[in-house]
Each structure stands twice: as structure tokens, then as C-alpha cells.
N, C-alpha and C positions, 0 to 999 in steps of 0.2 A: 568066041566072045572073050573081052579080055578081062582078068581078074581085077578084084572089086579090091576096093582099099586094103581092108580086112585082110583077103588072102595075100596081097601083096607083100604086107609086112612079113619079115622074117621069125623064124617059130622062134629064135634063139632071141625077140625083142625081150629087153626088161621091163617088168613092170612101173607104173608111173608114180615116184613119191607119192603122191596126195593120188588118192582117189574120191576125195571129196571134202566137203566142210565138216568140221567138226558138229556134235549135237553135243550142247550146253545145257540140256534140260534137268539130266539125272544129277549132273553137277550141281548146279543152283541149287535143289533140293537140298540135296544133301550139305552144301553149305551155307545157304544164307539166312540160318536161323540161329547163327553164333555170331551174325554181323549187326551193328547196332546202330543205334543214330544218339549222336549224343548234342544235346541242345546246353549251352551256359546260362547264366544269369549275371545280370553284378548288381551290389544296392545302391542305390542313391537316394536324396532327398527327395521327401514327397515335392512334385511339382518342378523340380530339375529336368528340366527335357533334355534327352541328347539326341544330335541331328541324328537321324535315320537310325532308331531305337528297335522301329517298328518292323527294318527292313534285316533280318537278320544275317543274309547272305552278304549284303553291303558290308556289316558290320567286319564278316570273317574276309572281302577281299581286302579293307583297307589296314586290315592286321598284316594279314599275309603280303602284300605286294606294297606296301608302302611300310609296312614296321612299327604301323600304329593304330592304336584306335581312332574312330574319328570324336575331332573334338568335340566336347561338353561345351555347354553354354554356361558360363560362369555367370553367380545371380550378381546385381548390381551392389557395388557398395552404399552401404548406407550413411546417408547424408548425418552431418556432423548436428547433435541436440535432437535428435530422433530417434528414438528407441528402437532398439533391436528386433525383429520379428521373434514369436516362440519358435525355439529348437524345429525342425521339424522329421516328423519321424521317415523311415528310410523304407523304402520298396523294395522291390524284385521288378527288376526288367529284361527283358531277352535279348543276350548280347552276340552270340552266334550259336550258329550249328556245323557240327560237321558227321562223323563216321568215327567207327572203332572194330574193335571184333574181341570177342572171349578168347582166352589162351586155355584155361583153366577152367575145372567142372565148380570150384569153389569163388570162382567169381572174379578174377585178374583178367582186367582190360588191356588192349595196347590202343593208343593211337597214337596222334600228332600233337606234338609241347604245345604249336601254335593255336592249336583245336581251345584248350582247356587254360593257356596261358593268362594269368589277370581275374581270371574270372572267380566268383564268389561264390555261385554254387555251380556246381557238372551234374547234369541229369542223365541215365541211360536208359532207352527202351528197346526192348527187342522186338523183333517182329510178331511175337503174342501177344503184344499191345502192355505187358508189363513194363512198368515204368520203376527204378531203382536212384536213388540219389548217392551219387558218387564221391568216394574218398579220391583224393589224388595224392598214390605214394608217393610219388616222385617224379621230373620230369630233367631231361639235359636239353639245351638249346642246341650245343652243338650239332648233335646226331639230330633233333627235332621229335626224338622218342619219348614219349609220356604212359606211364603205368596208373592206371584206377582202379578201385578195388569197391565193387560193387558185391552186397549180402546176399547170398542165396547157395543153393546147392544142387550138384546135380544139372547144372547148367551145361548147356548145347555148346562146343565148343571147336575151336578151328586144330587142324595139323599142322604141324610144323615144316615144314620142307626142308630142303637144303642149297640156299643161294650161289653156292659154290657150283652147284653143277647143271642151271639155266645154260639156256643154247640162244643165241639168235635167233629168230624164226619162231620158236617156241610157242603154240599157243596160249594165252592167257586170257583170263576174266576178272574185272574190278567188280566187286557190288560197296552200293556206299551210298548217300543221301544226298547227292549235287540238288543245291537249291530246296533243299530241305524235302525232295522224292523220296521217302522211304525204299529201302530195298531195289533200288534200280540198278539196274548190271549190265556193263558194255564188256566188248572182248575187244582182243587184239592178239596182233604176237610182240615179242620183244626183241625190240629194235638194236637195242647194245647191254651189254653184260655190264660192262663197267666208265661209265661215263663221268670224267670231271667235269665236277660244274663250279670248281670252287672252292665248294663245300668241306668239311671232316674226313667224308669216304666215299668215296664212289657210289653212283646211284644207278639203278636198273631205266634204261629207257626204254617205253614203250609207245604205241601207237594208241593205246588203249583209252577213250576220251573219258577224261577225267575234268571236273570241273569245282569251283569251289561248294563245300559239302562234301564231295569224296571226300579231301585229306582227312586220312588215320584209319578207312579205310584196307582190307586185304586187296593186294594180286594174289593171284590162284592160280595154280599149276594144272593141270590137264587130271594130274591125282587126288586135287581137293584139298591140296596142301597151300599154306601161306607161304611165299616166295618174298615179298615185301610187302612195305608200305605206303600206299600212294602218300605221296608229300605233295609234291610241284606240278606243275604246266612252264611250257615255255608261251608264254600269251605277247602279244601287244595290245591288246583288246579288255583283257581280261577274263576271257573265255578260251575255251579249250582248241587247238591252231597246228593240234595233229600229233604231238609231242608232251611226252608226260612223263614223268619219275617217280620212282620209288625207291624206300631205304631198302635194302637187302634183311632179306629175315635175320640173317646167321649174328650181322653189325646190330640191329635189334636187339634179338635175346639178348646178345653179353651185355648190352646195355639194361634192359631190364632187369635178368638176375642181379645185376649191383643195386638196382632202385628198388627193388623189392627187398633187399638184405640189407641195404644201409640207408635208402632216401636219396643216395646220389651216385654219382659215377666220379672215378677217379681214375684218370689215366699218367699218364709217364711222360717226360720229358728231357731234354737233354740243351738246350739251350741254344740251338742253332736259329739260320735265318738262311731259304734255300733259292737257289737259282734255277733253272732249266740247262741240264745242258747241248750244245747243239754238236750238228757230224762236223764241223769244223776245227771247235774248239777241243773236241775228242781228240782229233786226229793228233793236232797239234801240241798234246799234252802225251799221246803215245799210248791212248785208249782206242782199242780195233772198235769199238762202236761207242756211238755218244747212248749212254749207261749211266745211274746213279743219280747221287744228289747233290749237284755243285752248293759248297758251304758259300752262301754270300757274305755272312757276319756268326760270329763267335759270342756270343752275351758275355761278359766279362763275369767271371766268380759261377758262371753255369758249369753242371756237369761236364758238357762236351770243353771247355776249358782247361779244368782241369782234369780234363783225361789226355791234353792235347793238342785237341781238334784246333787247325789255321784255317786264315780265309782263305780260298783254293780248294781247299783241299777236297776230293771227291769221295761222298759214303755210296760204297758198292755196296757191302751187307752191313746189316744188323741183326747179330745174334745169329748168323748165317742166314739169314733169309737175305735172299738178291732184292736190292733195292733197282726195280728197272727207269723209275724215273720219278722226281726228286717229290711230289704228290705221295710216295708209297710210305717213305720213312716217316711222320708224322703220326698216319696211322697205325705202321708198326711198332713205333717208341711206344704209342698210346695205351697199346695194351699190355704193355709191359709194367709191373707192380712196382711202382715205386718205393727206391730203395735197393730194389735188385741188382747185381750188375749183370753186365752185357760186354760183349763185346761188337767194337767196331770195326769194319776194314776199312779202311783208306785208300785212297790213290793221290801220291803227292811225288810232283815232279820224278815221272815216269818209274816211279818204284810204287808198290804195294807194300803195305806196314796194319798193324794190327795195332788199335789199343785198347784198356780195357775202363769202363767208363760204369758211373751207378746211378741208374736213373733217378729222379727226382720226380716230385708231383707236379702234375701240369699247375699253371693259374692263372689268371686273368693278362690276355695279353697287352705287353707291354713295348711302348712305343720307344727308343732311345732315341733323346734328344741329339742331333748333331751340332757341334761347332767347328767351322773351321776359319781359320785364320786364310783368309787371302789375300795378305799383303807382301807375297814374295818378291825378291832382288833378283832380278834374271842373272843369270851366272853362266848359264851352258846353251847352246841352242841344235838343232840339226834340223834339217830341211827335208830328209830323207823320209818320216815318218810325217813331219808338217806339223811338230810337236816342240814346243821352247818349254825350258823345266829348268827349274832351281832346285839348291839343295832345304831342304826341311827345316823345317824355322823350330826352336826349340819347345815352345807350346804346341808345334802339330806332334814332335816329336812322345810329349806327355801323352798326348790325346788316340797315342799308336803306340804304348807298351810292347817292348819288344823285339819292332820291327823297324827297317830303314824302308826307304823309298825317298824319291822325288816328287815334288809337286810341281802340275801344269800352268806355265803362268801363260800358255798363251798357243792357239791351234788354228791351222790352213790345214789345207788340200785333204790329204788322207785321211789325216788324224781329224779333223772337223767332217767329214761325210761320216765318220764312224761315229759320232758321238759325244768326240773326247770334251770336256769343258774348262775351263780355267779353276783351279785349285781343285781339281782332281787329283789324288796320288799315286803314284806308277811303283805297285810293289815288287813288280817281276814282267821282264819280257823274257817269253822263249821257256819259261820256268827256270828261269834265273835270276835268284835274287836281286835285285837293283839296290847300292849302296846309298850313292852321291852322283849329280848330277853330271863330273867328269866320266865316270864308269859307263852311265848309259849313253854318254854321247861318244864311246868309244865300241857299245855292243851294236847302236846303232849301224856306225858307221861300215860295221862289218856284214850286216845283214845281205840275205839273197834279193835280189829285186823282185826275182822272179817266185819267190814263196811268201805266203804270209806272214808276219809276226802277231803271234796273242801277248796282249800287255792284260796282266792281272791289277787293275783299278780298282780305286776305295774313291767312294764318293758318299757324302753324309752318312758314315759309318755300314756302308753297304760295300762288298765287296765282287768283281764280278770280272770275268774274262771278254776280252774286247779285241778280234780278230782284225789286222791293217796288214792292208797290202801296199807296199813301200813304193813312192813314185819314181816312174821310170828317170834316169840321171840321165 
């Protein structure tokens, strides 16, 4: 007879990762009686209706996924030699719900800014059915982290984990209020560790369906510990579409402990404005990997100015931490205390240089206006690159402290598939400074056909590297 599956396998087989599904049951216990559901209010005139008042869920998608509340019905004005209506006095009405969890036995909430944002009164209740009306210490929009500070003691409360040392794969559980369900709890694993969405700082993706009501919200760790913060969905719909984020616990805390010690968060700054950089533009700057954080624009009178800092120029560390890709340095300046110094690495035209820089307090971002003159005199031309350039008219020259360059009065072949524009200005090809429009139609003229040229470009006070490949002669 011949041997069965079983014996056929070899004795030396390894055992199978998984040998089965996780059981969620002692967990849950054990955590979801430090998770809360937390309902808003806001006052308004007696008899002021706001559209869909009633619908509280509505209320928290069209915060969260449009950025606003939906609008009020404003009451009619009153006709001219008709007296005014009496004052009328102001209600309580239900503006959204969402999730939170306890940190603390003495009563320190976390959730979502967006959860608790606007609103006039925060209510919490736990799953005992006690109901608490909440202070709000403090909240930061950036991160979307909000601190409450609800009375009691001796309060059921969550662990802290540590977001640093999540794995892929990972099992996790969300519990939280989607649709105002008390205490409802999906699992998942986690999908990516550290996912740009845009945002402040990287956020945990998970599989975990989350919907609105979760946000503010625990994910949970396999040990009962809080990993993050459910915040987002990637929706088209508006409902949950398999994909879901959360803040990281660790970007949390330090956010909290500031809102608990002062009411606000203050981070660090240095005054740049940053590019991506790609394997080409590395190569050809004489970087073995495209690394760092290409500087697109320098803020005039910012720290990084006067520590320095050029447009080009590439930050590898700050304060020795590797900056791997231009997303990092933002967050790393941030938590650095303003005032402090630091130091910077650089990479500028294939050397490495250090400087030494004092950070500042971040603030409300600000837009610099461009002007540029494009009414240049064509003076030099070449065909090789498919780029006509004159020299710098003395107003672009104010408007660029510092520095020489050419401006683009006019682009074919190469230079127009890559991008180039009219009054563009050409601060460096090859990382070589570019003077006056005879010099570059003489580095031109010597280029390889057969290798690229990067031309370092300022365009509306943006500065950026722009790979051309030179047409065949």
C-alpha cells in the first residue's frame, strides 16, 4: 500500500507559521471598557434648523471628508419698518459622534481634533453606561490629535504600546462607535508601517474596517496595547473600501504630553520648501542612491538661510538622523525645540559640507507670492538642449539675491518634452553654476549627446532639477 500524505512528508518538514486564527475574545475584554464613544453638541437659536441635525453620522462625514460642517439655514432678514423678533434663546443639538479611549486612571482622553473640533459641548460615555461631560485640553490639526479631560478616578484604562516596532502582517483590532454602535470591534492585520498620505507623519495602514464613528478610536496590538489612532478611510463612497489609517501611538503621546503641559503643540522649523528626489537626478549630482531632501526654495530671513541652505542643495541628515526621503526632514525639524541648534548635512555639487543651523518655531504656512518679469531680449540661442535664454534682466536679478542664472525666453524638442517653460531660470547645468547667457551656450555646446544634462530651474520661486537628454546632431 502506498504511504498516505502524512507519512510522505518528510520528518525534517517545518512547522506552518499560522496554525490558525487568532481568538479576540479575552482581548476585547480586557480592553473595551477604556474605549468610549464620545457624542458633540453645538448651541444654536431656538428654532434655527440645520440640515441633517438629526443625522449625526452625516454631520461627522461632511466635517471629515469635505472640511466642513454642513450648512445652517440662515433666518431671513427682516424687512425694513418691522420690528425685530425677541432675542431667542440657544439649545443644545447633536452635532456628531465618534470614539476615544482613556490613557489615564484619573481621567485623560485621546481621540481625533476632527471628532471634538467646533463643537460646544464633548460628552463621554463608557461602556458602564456612565456618561461624563468633557473638557477639551487641547487639540493640533496637524497630527488630528485631541486630549479631554473627563472627572473621575480610578478609571479602566488602555496600554501604551510601541508604534516603532509594528510588523506588517500583524494582527490587530479596532473597537469604536461607527454609526454611533457602541463598542463594536473589527480586526485586521496591518497592511504598511509607514504610509505617506500627505499628511504631518506617517500613518499605520490597515485592512481593519473602520467607518465613520470609529475616528479617535484604539488599534490594538495582539497584547492589548494601543498601537494607534484610527483617523481615515480611503473611501469613494464614503464607507469603508478595505483600507484605513491610523496615527501611530509614539507621534500621539509626544503630541499629547505637550497639550496636557501647555494646551498646544510646538514644533521646529527651518524654512525650506522640499522636492523628491529621483535615481536619475542622484546619479547625476554624484549621489550612489537618490536619498535626502532636495531643497526646492530657501524662505528668505528663515533659519535654513541663514545657516546657508541653496536651492539644490540636498539635506541627508539632520542632527545625524538620515533623512531617506524629503517627507522625513519636516517631521524631524518638528520635534526638535525651538531655538535649539542642529546641525545640517548637505550635498551640494558632488561634495558634502556641514552647517550649523537654530531652529525656529513652526507657524502658519505661508504662501510666497511670485513675480517674474518675462519680457526678455533673446541674446544667445542653442539648439542642442531645444532651449533660447537670455541674460537676467536687472529686476529678476533683485528678485534672486545672490545668485546668476539665465532666463528661458523660448523651448522645442528636448527641453519642451521635459517641461522647460518661457521665463523659467537656468541656475546651473551639470552643477555648474550658470553666469550669462554666452557661458551656457558655450557648456552647452560641449555636452555629451549621448548622457543627460540636469539643469537646476527656478520657476515662481520654486527651485527644482530637470533631467534632458540633448538631441542627436
Amino acid at each position: 500500500m502506498g504511504a498516505t500524505l502524512a507519512e510522505a512528508a518528510p520528518a525534517s518538514a517545518t512547522a506552518p507559521l499560522v496554525t490558525g486564527l487568532p481568538d479576540f475574545t479575552d482581548l476585547v475584554d480586557k480592553t473595551s471598557p477604556a474605549v468610549v464613544n464620545i457624542r458633540t453638541t453645538e448651541k444654536v437659536q431656538q428654532g434655527q434648523m440645520e440640515m441633517g441635525g438629526d443625522d449625526e453620522q452625516m454631520q461627522e462625514f461632511f466635517r471629515r471628508f469635505f472640511g466642513m460642517p454642513i450648512p445652517k439655514q440662515q433666518p431671513a432678514p427682516t424687512p425694513k419698518g418691522r420690528k425685530k423678533a425677541p432675542q431667542r434663546q440657544e439649545e443644545e443639538i447633536p452635532r456628531g459622534v465618534g470614539s476615544g479611549f482613556i490613557i489615564s486612571q484619573d481621567g485623560y482622553v485621546l481621540t481625533n481634533t476632527h471628532v471634538v473640533e467646533g463643537a460646544s459641548e464633548v460628552y463621554v460615555k463608557l461602556t458602564d453606561k456612565r456618561e461624563f461631560k468633557a473638557k477639551v485640553i487641547g487639540s493640533d490639526q496637524r497630527t488630528d490629535v485631541a486630549v479631554l479631560k473627563i472627572e473621575g478616578s480610578k478609571l479602566p484604562r488602555l496600554s501604551i504600546g510601541d508604534s516603532d516596532k509594528i510588523r506588517a502582517g500583524e494582527w490587530v483590532l479596532a473597537i469604536g462607535s461607527p454609526f454611533d454602535l457602541d463598542n463594536t470591534v473589527t480586526a485586521g492585520i496591518i497592511s504598511a508601517k509607514a504610509r505617506d498620505t500627505g499628511d504631518y507623519l506617517p500613518l499605520i495602514q490597515t485592512d481593519v474596517a473602520v467607518n465613520p464613528g470609529n475616528s479617535g478610536g484604539p488599534l490594538i496590538n495582539m497584547r492589548g496595547e494601543v498601537i494607534g489612532i484610527n483617523s481615515q478611510i480611503y473611501s469613494r463612497s464614503g464607507g469603508y473600501m478595505g483600507i484605513s489609517f491610523a496615527i501611530p501611538i509614539d507621534e500621539a503621546m509626544r503630541v499629547a504630553d505637550q497639550l496636557k503641559s501647555g494646551g498646544k503643540v510646538t514644533r521646529g522649523r527651518i524654512g525650506v520648501l522640499l522636492g523628491e528626489m529621483s535615481k536619475e537626478v542622484a546619479e547625476s549630482i554624484g549621489l550612489s542612491k537618490a536619498q535626502g531632501a532636495l531643497v526646492s526654495q530657501v524662505e528668505p530671513g528663515a533659519p535654513a538661510d541663514k545657516a546657508g541652505v541653496q536651492d539644490g542643495d540636498v539635506i541627508l541628515k539632520f542632527n545625524g538622523i538620515a533623512i531617506e526621503k524629503s517627507s522625513d526632514l519636516p517631521r524631524i525639524v518638528g520635534m526638535v525645540k525651538p531655538g535649539s541648534k542642529a546641525t545640517i548635512s548637505i550635498w551640494r555639487k558632488g561634495a558634502a559640507r556641514e552647517l550649523s543651523v537654530v531652529v525656529a518655531e513652526a507657524e502658519a504656512d505661508n504662501k510666497v507670492a511670485a513675480k517674474t518679469d518675462k519680457k526678455p531680449k533673446r541674446e544667445q540661442a542653442t539648439n542642442v538642449l531645444g532651449i533660447f535664454v537670455t541674460d537676467m534682466t536687472d529686476a529678476q536679478k533683485k528678485e534672486l539675491p545672490g545668485a546668476s542664472g539665465v532666463v528661458i525666453d523660448s523651448v522645442e524638442g528636448p527641453a519642451a518634452q521635459a517641461g522647460l517653460q518661457q521665463g523659467d531660470i537656468i541656475l546651473t547645468l551639470n552643477n555648474v553654476d550658470v553666469k550669462d547667457a554666452k557661458q551656457f551656450a558655450a557648456m552647452v555646446a560641449k555636452l555629451d549627446a549621448k548622457k543627460a544634462a540636469v539643469l537646476l530651474v527656478r520657476r515662481d520661486n520654486i527651485s527644482k532639477f530637470i533631467p534632458i537628454r540633448p538631441a542627436a546632431q
